[in-house]
gemmi code that builds the backbone of each chain (N, CA, C; Angstrom):
import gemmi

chains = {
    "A": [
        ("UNK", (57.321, 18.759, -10.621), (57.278, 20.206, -10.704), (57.761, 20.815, -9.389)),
        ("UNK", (56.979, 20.493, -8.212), (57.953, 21.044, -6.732), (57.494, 19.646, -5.691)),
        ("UNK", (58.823, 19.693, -5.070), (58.739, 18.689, -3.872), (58.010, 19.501, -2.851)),
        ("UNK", (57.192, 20.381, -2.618), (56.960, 20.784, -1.333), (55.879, 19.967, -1.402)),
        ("UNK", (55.140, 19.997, -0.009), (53.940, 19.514, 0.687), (52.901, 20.187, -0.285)),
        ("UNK", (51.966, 20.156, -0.927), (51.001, 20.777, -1.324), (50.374, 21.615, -0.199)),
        ("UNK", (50.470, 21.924, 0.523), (49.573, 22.314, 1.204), (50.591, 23.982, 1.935)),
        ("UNK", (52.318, 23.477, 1.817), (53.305, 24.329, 2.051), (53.029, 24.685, 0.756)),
        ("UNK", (53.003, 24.327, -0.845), (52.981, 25.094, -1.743), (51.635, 26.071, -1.995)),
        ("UNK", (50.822, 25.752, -1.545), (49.448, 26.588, -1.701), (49.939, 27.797, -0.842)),
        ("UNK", (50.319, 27.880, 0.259), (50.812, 29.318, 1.048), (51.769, 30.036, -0.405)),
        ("UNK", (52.742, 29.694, -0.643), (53.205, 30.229, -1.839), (52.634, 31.362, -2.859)),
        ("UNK", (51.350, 30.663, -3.071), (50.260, 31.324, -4.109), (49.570, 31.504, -3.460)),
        ("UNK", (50.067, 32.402, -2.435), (48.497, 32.922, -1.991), (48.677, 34.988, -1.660)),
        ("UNK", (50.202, 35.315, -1.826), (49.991, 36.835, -2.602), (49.226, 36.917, -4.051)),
        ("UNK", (49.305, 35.912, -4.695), (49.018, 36.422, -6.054), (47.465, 36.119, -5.881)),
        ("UNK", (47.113, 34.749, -5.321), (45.575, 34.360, -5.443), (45.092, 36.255, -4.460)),
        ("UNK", (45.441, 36.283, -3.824), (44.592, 37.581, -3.107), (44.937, 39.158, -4.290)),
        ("UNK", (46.086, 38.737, -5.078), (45.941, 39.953, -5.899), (44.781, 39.711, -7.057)),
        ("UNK", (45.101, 38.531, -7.340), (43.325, 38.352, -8.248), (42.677, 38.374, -7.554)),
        ("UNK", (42.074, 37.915, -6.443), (40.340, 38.539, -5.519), (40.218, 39.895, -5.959)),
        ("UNK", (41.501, 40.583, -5.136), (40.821, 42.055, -5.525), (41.031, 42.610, -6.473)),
        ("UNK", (41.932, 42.177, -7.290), (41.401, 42.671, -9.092), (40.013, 42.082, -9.601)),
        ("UNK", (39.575, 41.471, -9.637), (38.374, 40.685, -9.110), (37.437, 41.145, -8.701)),
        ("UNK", (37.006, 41.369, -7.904), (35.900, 41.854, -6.823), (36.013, 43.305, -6.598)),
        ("UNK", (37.210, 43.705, -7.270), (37.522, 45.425, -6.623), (37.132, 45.919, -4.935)),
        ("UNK", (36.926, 45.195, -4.424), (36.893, 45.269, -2.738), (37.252, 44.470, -2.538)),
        ("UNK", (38.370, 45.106, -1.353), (39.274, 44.239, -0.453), (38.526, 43.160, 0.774)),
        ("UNK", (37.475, 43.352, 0.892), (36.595, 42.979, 2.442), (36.199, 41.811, 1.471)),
        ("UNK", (35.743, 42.132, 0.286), (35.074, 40.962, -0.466), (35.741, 40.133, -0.582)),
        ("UNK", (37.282, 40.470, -1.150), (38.234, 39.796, -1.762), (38.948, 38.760, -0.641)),
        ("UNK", (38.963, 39.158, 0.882), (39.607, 38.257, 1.816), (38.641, 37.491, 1.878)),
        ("UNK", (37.140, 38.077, 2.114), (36.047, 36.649, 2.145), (35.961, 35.322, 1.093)),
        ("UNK", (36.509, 36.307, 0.037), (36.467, 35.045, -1.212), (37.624, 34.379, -0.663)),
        ("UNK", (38.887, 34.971, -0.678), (40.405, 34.284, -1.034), (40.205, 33.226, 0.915)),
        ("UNK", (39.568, 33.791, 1.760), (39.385, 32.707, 2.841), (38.663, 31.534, 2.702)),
        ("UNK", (37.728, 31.636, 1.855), (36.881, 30.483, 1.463), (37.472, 29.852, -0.121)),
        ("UNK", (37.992, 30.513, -0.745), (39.133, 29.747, -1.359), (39.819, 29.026, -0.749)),
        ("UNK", (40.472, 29.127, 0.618), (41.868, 28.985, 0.800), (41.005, 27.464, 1.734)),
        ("UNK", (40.198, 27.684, 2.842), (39.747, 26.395, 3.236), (38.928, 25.456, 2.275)),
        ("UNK", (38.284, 26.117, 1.056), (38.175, 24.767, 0.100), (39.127, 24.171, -0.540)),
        ("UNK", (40.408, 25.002, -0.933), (41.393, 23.821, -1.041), (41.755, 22.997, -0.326)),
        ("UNK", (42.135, 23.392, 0.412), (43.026, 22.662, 2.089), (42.468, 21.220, 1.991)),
        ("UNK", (41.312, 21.867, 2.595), (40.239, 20.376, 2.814), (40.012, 19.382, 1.419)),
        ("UNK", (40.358, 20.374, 0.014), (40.001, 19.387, -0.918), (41.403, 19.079, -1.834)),
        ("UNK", (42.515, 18.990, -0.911), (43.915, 19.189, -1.293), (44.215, 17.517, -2.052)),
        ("UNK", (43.276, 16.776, -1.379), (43.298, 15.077, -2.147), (43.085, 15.340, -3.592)),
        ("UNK", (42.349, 16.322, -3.825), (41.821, 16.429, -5.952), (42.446, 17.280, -5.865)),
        ("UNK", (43.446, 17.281, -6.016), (44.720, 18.149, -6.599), (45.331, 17.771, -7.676)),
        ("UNK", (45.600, 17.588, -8.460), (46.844, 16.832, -9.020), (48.245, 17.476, -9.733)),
        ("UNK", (48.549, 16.586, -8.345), (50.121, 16.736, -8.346), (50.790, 16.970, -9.902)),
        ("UNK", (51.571, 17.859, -10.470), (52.263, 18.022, -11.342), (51.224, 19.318, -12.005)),
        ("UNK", (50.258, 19.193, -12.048), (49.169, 20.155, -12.382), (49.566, 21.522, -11.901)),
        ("UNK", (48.573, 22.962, -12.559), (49.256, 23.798, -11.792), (48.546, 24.367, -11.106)),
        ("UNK", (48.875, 24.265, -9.274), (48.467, 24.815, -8.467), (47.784, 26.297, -8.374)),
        ("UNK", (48.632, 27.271, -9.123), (48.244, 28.776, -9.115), (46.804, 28.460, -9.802)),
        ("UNK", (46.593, 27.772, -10.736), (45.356, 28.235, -11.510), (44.394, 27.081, -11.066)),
        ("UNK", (45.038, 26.324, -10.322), (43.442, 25.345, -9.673), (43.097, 26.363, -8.018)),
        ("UNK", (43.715, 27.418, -7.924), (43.259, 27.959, -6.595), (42.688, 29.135, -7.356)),
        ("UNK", (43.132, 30.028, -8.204), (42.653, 31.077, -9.090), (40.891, 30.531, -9.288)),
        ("UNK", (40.834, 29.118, -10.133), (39.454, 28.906, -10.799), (38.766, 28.431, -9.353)),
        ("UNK", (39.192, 28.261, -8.226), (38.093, 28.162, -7.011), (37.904, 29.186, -6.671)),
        ("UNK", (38.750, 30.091, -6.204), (38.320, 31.501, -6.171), (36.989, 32.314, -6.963)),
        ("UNK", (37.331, 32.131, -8.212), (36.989, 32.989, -8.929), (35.375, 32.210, -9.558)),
        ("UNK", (35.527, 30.815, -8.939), (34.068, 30.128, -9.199), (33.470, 30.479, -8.075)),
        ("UNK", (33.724, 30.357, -6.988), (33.490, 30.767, -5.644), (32.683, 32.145, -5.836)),
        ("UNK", (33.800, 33.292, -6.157), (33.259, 34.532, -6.528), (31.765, 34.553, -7.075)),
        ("UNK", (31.625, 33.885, -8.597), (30.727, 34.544, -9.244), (29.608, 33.374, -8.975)),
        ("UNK", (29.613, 32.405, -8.075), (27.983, 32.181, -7.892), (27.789, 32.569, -6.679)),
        ("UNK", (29.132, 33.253, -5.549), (28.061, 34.379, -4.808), (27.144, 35.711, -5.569)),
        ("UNK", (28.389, 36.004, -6.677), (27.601, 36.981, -6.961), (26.546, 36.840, -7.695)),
        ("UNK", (26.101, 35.682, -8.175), (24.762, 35.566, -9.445), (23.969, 35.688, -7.560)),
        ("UNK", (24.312, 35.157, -6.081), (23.396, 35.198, -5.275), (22.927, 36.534, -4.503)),
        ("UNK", (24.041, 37.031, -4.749), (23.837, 38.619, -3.626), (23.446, 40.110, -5.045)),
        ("UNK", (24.165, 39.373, -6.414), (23.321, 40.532, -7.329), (24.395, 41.975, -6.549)),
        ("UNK", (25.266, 41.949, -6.603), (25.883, 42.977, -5.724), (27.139, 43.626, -6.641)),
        ("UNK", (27.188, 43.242, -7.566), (28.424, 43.164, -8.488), (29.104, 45.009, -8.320)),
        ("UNK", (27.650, 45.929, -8.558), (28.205, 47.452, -8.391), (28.397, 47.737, -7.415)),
        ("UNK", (27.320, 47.627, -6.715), (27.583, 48.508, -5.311), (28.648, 48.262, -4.282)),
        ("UNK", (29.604, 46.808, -4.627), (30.584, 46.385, -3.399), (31.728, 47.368, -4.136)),
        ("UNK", (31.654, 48.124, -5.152), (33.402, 48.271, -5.314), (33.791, 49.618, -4.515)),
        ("UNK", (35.013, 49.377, -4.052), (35.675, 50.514, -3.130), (37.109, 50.897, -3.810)),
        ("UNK", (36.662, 50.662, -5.212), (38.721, 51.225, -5.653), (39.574, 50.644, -5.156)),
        ("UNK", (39.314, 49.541, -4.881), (40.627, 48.503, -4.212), (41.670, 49.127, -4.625)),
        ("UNK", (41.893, 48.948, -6.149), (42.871, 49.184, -6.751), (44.215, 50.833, -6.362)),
        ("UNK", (43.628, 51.106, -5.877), (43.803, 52.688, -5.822), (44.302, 52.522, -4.151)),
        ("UNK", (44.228, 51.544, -3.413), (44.559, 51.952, -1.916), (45.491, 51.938, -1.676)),
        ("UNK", (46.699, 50.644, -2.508), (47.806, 51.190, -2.180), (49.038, 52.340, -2.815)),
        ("UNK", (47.726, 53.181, -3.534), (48.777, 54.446, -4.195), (48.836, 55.426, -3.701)),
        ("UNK", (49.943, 55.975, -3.161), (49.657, 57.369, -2.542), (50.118, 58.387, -4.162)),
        ("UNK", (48.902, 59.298, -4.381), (48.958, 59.532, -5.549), (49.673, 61.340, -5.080)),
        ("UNK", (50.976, 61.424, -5.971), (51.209, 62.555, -5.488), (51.381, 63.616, -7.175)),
        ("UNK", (50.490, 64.475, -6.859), (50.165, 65.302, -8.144), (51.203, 65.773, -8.916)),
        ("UNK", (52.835, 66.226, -8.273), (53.167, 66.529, -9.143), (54.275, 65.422, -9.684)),
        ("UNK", (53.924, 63.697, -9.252), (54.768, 62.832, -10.254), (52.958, 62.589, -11.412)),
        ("UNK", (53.697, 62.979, -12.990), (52.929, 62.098, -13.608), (52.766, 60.723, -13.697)),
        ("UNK", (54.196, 59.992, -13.373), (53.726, 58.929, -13.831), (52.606, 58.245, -12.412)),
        ("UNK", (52.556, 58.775, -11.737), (51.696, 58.075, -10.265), (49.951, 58.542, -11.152)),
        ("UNK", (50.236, 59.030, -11.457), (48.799, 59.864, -12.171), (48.634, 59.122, -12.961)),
        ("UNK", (49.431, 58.626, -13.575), (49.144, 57.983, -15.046), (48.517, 56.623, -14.675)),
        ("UNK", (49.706, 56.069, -13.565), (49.099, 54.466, -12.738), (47.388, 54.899, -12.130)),
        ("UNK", (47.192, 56.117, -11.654), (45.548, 56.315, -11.004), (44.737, 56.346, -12.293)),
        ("UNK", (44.578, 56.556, -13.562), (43.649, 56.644, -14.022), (43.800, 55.366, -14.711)),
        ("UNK", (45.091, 54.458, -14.876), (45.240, 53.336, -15.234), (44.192, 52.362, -14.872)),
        ("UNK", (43.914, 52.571, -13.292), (43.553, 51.864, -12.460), (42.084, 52.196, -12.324)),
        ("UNK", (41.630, 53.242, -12.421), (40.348, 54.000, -12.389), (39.736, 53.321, -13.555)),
        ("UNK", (40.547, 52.820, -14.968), (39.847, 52.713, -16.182), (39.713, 50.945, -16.228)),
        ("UNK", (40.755, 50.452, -15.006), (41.113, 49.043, -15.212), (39.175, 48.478, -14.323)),
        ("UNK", (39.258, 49.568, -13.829), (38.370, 49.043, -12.386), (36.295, 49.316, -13.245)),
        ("UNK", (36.675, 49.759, -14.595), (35.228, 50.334, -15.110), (35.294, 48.783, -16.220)),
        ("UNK", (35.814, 47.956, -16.530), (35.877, 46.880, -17.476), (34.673, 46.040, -16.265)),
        ("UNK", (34.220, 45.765, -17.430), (33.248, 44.049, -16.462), (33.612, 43.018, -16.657)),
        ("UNK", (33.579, 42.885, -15.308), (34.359, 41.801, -14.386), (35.044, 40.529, -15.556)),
        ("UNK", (34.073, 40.181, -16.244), (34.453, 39.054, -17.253), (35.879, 39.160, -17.866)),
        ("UNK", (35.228, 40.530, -18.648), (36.885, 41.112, -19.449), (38.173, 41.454, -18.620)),
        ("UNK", (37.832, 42.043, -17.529), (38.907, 42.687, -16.137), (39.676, 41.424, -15.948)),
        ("UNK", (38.520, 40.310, -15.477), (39.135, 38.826, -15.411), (40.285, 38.301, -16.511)),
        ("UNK", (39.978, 38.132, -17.554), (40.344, 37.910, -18.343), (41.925, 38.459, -18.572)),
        ("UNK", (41.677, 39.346, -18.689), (42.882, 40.524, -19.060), (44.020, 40.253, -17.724)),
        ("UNK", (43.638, 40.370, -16.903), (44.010, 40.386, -15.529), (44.958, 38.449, -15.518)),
        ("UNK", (44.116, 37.403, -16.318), (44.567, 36.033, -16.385), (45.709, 36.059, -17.045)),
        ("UNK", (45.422, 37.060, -18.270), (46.332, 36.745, -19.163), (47.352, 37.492, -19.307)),
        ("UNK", (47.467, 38.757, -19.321), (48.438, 40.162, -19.349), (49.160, 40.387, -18.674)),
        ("UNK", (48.371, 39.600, -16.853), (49.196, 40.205, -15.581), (49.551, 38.845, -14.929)),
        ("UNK", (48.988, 38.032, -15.051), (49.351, 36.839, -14.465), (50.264, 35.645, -15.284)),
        ("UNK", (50.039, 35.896, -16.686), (50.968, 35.152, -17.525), (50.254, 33.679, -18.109)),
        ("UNK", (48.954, 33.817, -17.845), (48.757, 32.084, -18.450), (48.164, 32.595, -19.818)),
        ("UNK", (48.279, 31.105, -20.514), (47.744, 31.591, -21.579), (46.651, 31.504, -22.098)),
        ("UNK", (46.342, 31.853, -23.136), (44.382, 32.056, -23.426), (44.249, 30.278, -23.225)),
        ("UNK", (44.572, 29.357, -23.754), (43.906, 28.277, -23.194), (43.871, 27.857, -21.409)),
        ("UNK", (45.003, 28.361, -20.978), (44.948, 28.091, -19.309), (43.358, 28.719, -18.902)),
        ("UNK", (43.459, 29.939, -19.538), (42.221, 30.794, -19.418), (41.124, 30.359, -19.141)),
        ("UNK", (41.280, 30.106, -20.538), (39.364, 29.505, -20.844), (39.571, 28.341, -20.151)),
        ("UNK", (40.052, 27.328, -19.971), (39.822, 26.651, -18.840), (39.343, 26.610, -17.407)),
        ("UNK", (40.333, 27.752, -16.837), (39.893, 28.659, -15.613), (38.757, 28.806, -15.889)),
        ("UNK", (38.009, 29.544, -16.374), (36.805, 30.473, -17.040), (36.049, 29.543, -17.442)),
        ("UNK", (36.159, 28.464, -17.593), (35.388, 27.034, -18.022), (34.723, 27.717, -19.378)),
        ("UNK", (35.216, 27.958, -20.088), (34.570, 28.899, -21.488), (35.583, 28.333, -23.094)),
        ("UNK", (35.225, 28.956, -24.341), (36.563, 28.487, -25.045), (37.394, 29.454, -25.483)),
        ("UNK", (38.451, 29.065, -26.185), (39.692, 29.923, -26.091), (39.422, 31.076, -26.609)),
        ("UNK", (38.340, 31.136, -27.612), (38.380, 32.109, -28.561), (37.390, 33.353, -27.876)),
        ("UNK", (36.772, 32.743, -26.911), (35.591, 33.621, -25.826), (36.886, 34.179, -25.090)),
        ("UNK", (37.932, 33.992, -24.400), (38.926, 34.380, -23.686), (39.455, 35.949, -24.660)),
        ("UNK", (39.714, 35.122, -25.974), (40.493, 35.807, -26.899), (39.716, 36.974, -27.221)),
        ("UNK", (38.471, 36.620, -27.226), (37.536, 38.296, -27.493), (37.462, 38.931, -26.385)),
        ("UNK", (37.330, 38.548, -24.861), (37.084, 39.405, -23.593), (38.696, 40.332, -23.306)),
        ("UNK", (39.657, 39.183, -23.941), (40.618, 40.458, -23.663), (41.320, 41.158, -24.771)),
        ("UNK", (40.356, 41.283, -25.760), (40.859, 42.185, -27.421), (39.549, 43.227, -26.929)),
        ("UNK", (38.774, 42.825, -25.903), (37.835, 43.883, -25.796), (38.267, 44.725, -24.440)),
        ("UNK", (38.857, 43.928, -24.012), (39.515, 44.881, -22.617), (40.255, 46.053, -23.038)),
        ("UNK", (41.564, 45.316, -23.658), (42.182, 46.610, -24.136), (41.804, 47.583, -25.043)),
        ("UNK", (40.839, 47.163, -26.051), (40.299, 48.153, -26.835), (39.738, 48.977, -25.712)),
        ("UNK", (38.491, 48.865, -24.723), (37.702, 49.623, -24.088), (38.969, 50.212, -23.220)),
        ("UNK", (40.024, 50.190, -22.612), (41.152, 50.326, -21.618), (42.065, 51.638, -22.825)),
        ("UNK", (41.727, 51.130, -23.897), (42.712, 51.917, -24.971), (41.756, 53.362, -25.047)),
        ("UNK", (40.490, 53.081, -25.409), (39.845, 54.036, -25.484), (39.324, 54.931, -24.003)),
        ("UNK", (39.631, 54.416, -23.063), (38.819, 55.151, -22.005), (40.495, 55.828, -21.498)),
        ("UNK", (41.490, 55.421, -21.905), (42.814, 56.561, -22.157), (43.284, 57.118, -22.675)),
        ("UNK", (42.797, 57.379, -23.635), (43.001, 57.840, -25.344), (44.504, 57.662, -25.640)),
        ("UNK", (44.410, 56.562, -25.740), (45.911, 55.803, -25.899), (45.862, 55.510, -27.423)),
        ("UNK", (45.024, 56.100, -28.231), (45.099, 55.879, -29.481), (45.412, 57.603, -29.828)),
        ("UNK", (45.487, 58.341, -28.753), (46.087, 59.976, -29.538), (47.578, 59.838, -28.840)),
        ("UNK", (48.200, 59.921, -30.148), (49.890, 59.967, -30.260), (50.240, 60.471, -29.175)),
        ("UNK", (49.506, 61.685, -28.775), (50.520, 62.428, -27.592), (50.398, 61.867, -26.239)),
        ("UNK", (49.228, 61.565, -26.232), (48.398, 60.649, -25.003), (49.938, 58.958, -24.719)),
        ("UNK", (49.914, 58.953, -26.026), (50.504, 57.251, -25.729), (52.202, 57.912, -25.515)),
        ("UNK", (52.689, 59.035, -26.048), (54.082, 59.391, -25.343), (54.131, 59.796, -24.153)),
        ("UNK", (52.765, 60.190, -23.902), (53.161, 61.090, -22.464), (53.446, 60.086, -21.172)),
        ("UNK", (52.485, 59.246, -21.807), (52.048, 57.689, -20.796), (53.177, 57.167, -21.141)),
        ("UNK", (53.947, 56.574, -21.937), (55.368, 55.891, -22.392), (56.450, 56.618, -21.501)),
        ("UNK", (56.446, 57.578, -21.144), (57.405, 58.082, -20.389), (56.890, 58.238, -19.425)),
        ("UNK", (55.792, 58.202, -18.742), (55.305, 58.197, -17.710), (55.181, 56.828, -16.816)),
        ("UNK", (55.372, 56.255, -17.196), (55.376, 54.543, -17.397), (56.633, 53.919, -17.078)),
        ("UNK", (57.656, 54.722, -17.759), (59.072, 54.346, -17.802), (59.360, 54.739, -16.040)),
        ("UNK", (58.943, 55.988, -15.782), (59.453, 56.443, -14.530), (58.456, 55.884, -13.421)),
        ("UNK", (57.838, 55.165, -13.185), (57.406, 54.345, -12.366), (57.700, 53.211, -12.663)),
        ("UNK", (57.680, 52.624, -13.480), (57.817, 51.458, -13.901), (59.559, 50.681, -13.537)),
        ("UNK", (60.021, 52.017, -13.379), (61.401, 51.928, -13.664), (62.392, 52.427, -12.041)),
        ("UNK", (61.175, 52.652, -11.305), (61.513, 53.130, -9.701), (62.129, 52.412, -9.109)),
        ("UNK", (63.260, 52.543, -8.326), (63.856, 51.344, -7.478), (63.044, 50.824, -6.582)),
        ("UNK", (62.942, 49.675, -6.042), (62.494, 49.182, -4.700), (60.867, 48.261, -5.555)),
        ("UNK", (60.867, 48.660, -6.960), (59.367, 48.151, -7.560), (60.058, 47.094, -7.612)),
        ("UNK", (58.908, 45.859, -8.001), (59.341, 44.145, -8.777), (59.567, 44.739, -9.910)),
        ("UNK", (60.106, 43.713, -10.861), (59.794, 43.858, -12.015), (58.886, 43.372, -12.894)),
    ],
    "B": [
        ("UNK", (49.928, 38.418, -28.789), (48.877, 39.047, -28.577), (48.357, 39.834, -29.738)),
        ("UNK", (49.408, 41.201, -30.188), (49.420, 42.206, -30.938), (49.716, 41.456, -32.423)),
        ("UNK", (48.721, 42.251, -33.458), (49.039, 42.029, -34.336), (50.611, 42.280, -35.183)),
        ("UNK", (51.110, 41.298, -35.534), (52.385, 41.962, -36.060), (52.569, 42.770, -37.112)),
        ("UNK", (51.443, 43.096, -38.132), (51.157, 43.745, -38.655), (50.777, 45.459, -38.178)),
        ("UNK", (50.257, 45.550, -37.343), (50.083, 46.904, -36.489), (50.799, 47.085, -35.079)),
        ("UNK", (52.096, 47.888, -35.590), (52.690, 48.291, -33.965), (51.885, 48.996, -33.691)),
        ("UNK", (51.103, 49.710, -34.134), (50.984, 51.276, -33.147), (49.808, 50.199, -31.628)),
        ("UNK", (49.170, 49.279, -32.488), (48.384, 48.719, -31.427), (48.861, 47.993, -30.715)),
        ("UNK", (50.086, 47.120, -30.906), (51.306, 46.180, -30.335), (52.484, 47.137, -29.121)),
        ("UNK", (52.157, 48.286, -29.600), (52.562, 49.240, -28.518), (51.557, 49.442, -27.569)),
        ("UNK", (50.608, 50.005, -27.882), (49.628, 49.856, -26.537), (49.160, 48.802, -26.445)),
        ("UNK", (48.748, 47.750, -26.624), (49.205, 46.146, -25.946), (50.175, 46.118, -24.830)),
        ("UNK", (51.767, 46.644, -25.218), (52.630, 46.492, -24.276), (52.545, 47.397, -22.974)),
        ("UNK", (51.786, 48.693, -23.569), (51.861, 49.916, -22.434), (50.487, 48.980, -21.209)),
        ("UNK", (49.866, 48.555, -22.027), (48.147, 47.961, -21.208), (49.164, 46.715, -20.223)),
        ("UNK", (49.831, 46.270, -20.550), (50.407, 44.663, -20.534), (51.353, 45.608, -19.093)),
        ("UNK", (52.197, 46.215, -19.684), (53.379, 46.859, -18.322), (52.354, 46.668, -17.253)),
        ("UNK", (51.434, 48.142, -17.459), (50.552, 48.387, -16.437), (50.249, 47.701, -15.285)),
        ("UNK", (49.264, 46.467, -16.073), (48.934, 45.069, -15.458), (49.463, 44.642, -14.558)),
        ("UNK", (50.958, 44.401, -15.472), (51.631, 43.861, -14.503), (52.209, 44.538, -13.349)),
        ("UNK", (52.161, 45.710, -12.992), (52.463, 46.874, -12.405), (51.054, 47.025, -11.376)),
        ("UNK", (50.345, 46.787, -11.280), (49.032, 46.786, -10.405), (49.355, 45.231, -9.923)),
        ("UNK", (49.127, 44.339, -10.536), (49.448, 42.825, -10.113), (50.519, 42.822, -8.974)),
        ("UNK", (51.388, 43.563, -9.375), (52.530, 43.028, -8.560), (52.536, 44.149, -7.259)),
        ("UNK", (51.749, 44.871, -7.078), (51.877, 46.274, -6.152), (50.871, 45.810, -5.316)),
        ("UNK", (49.592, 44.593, -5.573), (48.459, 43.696, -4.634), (49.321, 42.652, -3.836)),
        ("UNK", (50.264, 42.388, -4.792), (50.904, 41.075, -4.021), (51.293, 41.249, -3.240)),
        ("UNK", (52.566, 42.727, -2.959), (52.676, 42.617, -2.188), (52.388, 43.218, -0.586)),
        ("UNK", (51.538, 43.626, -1.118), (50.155, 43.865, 0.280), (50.275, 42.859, 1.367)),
        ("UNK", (50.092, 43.739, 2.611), (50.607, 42.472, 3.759), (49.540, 41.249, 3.647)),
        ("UNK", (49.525, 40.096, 4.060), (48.137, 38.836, 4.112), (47.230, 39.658, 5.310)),
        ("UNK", (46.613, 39.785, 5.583), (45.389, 39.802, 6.646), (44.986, 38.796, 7.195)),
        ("UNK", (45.048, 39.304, 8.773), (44.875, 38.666, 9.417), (43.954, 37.207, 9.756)),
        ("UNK", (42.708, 37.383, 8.624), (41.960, 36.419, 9.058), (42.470, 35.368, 8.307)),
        ("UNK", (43.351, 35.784, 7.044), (44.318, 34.611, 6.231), (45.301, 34.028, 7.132)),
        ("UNK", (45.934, 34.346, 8.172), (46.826, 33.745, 8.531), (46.384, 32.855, 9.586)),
        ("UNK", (45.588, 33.951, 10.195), (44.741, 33.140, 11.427), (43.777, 31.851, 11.110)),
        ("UNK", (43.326, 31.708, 9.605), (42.961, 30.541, 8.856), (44.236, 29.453, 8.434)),
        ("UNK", (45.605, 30.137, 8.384), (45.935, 29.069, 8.113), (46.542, 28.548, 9.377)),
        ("UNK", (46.748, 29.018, 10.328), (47.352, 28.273, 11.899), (46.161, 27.764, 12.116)),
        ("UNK", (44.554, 27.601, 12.307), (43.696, 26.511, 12.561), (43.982, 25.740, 11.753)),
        ("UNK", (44.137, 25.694, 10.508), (44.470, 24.719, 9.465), (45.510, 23.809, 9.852)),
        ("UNK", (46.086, 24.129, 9.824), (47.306, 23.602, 10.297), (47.616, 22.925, 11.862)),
        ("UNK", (47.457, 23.296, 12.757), (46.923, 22.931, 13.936), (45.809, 22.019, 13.827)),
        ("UNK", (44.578, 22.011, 13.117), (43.640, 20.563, 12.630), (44.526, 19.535, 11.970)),
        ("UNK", (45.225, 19.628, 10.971), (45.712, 18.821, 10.449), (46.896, 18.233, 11.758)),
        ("UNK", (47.612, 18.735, 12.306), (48.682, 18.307, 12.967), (48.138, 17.376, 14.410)),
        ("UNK", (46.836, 18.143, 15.374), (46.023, 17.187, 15.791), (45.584, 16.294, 14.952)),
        ("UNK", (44.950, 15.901, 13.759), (45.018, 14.475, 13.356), (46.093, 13.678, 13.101)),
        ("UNK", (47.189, 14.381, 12.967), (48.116, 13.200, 12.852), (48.965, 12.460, 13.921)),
        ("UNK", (48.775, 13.372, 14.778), (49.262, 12.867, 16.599), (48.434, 11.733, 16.897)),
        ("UNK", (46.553, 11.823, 16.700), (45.618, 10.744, 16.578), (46.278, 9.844, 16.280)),
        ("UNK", (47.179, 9.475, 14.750), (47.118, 8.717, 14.136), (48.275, 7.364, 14.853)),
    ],
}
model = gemmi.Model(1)
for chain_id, residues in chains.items():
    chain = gemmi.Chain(chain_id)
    for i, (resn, *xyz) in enumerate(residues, 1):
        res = gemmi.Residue()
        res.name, res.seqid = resn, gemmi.SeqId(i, " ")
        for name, pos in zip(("N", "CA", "C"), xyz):
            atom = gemmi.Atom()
            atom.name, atom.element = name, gemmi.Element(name[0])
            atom.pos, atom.b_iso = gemmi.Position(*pos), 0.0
            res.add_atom(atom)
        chain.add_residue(res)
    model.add_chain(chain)
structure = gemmi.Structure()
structure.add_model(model)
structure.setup_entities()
């Protein structure tokens, strides 16, 4: 799969592992503490790796195991969030579509954590419901309901089920979505 | 994902799905912080002292 060093390929995945922390954790302070103690439990445990396997999602499921038995310990799940999501938007009132990305993000950031996870594995990161539930140590079909429930609750907390709501956002969408200098 | 039977929900699937990926990719590329990098030069520097050892 890649000749690099494992250890040169883990730097690789490590914009995306820190964009799941803080989709994740919705705080950034949280999210470097996790993705740092992610990043030295691989290193050190880079021997149980296996080679050909895929790296992004054996650093994703340490992370994100990491994550949630701090949090069954600190019980902190509400009170750490700071709108991660929202810091790097400078939201300017009169583009809609920047408006449209803030409440996107406002509605992405009210899902629990499970489903956010989920949705976030599968929608934005590209694996599929079995990579998932693997990650998630859960089964496929538990994956398959957390994110038919994401978007339902994501659909409804935008009223993306009233016609005018889903054109306004469709073109609102297009023009950010569609900005020079974005990825694709 | 979407049922193929119902666009109207296979459309917002795709609008939820853009999004995603549109937040995903706007974290990434957020600069690393400092204590990430500064973790990985000890890292790296441990590993490279053991292999001079060796």
């Amino acid at each position: 799969m890649s000749d690099l060093d494992p250890r040169d390929e883990l730097v690789t995945h490590l914009p995306a592992l820190r964009a799941f922390a803080i989709s994740l954790t919705r705080n950034r302070a949280t999210a470097d503490d996790m993705m740092q103690d992610a990043v030295l439990k691989a290193w050190t445990n880079m021997d149980k790796f296996e080679p050909g396997t895929n790296m992004r999602a054996w650093l994703f499921t340490i992370l994100r195991n990491n994550y949630y038995s701090s949090r069954r310990k600190l019980k902190r799940e509400v009170a750490d969030v700071d709108n991660a999501f929202s810091d790097t938007l400078s939201v300017k009132p009169e583009h809609d579509g920047r408006l449209q990305m803030a409440d996107f993000k406002q509605a992405l950031n009210q899902l629990p954590d499970e489903q956010r996870e989920a949705l976030i594995l599968v929608g934005a990161s590209g694996f599929a419901y079995e990579e998932a539930a693997e990650m998630c140590g859960v089964a496929t079909g538990t994956i398959k309901s957390r994110v038919n429930r994401a978007r339902a609750r994501l659909s409804e907390l935008l009223h993306l089920e009233d016609d005018e709501a889903l054109e306004l956002t469709d073109t609102a969408t297009i023009a950010v979505v569609g900005s020079p200098g974005l990825p694709a | 994902m979407a049922s193929k039977q119902d666009p109207r929900k296979a459309r917002i699937d795709d609008y939820i799905d853009q999004n995603l990926k549109k937040v995903f990719s706007e974290l990434e590329t957020d600069e690393m912080p400092d204590q990430i990098t500064d973790l990985l030069s000890v890292l790296r520097a441990q590993d490279k002292a053991l292999q001079d050892k060796k």
